[in-house]
N, C-alpha and C positions, 0 to 999 in steps of 0.2 A: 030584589033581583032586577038588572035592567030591565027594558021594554024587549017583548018579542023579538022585535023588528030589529032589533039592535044586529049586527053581524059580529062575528069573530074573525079576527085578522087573522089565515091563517102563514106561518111561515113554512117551507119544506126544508128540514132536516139533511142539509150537507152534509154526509158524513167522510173524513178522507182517512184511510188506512195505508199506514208503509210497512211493507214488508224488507226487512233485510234476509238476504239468502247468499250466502256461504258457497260462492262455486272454487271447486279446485278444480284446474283445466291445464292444457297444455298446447302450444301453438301449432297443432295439425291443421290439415284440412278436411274441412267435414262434408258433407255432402248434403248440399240444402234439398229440402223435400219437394218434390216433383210440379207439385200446388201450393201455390205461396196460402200458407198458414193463416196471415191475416183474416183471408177474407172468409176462412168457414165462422161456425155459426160456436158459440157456447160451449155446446153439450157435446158437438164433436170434436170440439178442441179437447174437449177431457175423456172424449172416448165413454161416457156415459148416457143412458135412457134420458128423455125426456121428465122432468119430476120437476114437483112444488119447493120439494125442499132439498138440502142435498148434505149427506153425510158426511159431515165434517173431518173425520177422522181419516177416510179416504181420498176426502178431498185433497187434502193436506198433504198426503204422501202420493198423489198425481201431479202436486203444482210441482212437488220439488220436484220430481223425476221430468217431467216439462221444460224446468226452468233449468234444469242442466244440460237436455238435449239441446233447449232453444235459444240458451244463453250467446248473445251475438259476439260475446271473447272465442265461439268457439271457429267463428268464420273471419279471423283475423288474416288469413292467408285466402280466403274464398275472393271473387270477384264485388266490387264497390255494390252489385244489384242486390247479391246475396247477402250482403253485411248490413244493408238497406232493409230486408225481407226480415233479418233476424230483428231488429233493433223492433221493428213494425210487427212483429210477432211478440218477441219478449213481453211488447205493451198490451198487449193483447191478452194477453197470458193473464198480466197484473189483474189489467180489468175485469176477467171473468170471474178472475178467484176472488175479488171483490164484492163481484155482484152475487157468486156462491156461499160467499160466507154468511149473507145476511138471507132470512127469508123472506123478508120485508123485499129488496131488492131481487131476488131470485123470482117472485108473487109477478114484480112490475114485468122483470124481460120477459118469462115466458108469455103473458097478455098483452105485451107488447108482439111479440114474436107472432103473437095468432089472430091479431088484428085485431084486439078486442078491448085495445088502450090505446090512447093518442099522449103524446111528448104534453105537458102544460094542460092537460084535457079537465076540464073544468067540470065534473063530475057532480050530479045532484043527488045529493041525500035527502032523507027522507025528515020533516018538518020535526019530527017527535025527537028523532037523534040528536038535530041542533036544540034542540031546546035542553035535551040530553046533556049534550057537551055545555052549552051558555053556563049550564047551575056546576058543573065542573071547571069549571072555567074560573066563574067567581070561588069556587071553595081553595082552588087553588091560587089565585091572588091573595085569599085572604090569611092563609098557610103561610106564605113567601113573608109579609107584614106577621105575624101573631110572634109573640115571647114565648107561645106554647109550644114545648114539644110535639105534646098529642095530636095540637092539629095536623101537624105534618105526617107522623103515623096514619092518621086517621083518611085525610088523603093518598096518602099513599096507597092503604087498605082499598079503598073505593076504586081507585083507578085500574089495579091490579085486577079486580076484582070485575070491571066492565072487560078488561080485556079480557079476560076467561069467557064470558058471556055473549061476546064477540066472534072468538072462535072457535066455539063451541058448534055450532051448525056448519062449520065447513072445515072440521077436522077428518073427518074421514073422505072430502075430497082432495086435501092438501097432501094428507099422510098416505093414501092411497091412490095418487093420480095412477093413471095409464093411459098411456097415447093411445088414440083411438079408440078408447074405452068411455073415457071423460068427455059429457059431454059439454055441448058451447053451451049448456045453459045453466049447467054447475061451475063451470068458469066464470061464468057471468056471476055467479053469487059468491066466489070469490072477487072477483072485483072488488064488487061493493063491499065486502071485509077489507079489503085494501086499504082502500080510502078511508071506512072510519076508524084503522088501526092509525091511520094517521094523524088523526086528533089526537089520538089517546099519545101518543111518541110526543108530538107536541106538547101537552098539559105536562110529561114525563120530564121532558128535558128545562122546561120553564123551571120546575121542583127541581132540576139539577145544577143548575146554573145560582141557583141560591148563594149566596155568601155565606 
């Protein structure tokens, strides 16, 4: 095993998602909404509670109904501000449903939103974890190199298997948040699930990128 001291490089997981969506429209004039859309927040954009994670299946049929009211085809006759407002909304739209789909992403804005994550924020883990990740680190280098199947199973097993481990202590604050219920210092120990899910997504995607 390397030295201690050694660090792990880590990289952060750009993920881009494109949605295609099916609008049929007709060249009326629509009536742009009162408050330009852009600038609310997430949760109000989808007209849903405050939550860690968010149910996909309704998600899904909120974006569409959204993206048909907000679709900027539909302010083709509106004035240049309002066709401006939609195109700036529609984007908006995209983004959230982006950052909804993933809970990993969904984890970041809300603790971004409550002050309790910084953009780039260089977060400290605890000595035992990297040492944790290091010997995960090499098993998985040496998986990507081996002729063996097994190894790669067997990694796979393990990693699997710390993320369980993982979020295990702060499943019932993710799956049961409540605004004003939850408090900053259960949030705080999501955080720090955050961060070290992000190891594990990284060692994850190293194994996927395999040839």
């Amino acid at each position: 095993m390397r030295d201690k001291d050694n660090k792990i490089e880590l990289q952060l997981l750009a993920v881009s998602m494109n949605f295609d969506v099916v609008i049929l429209w007709s060249p009326v004039k629509y009536q742009y909404p009162s408050h330009s859309l852009f600038i609310m927040k997430y949760f109000e954009l989808f007209d849903i509670p405050v939550q860690l994670q968010v149910d996909k299946a309704s998600l899904r049929e909120k974006y569409f109904k959204l993206s048909r009211k907000f679709h900027p085809d539909y302010f083709v006759n509106n004035s240049s501000e309002d066709q401006g407002n939609a195109l700036e909304s529609s984007a908006l739209l995209n983004k959230a449903f982006k950052t909804f789909s993933s809970i990993d992403e969904t984890l970041k804005y809300v603790l971004q939103e409550k002050g309790l994550l910084q953009e780039e924020e260089k977060y400290q883990l605890s000595p035992e974890f990297l040492m944790e990740m290091m010997e995960l680190n090499e098993a998985v280098s040496d998986a990507n190199i081996s002729d063996n199947p097994s190894d790669r199973i067997n990694i796979i097993g393990q990693l699997k298997e710390t993320e369980k481990e993982l979020y295990a202590p702060v499943q019932n604050i993710i799956e049961n948040y409540q605004e004003g219920v939850t408090t900053e210092e259960e949030l705080l120990q999501v955080k720090d699930y955050y961060f070290r899910k992000k190891y594990i997504n990284r060692l994850v995607n190293q194994l996927d990128q395999k040839s």
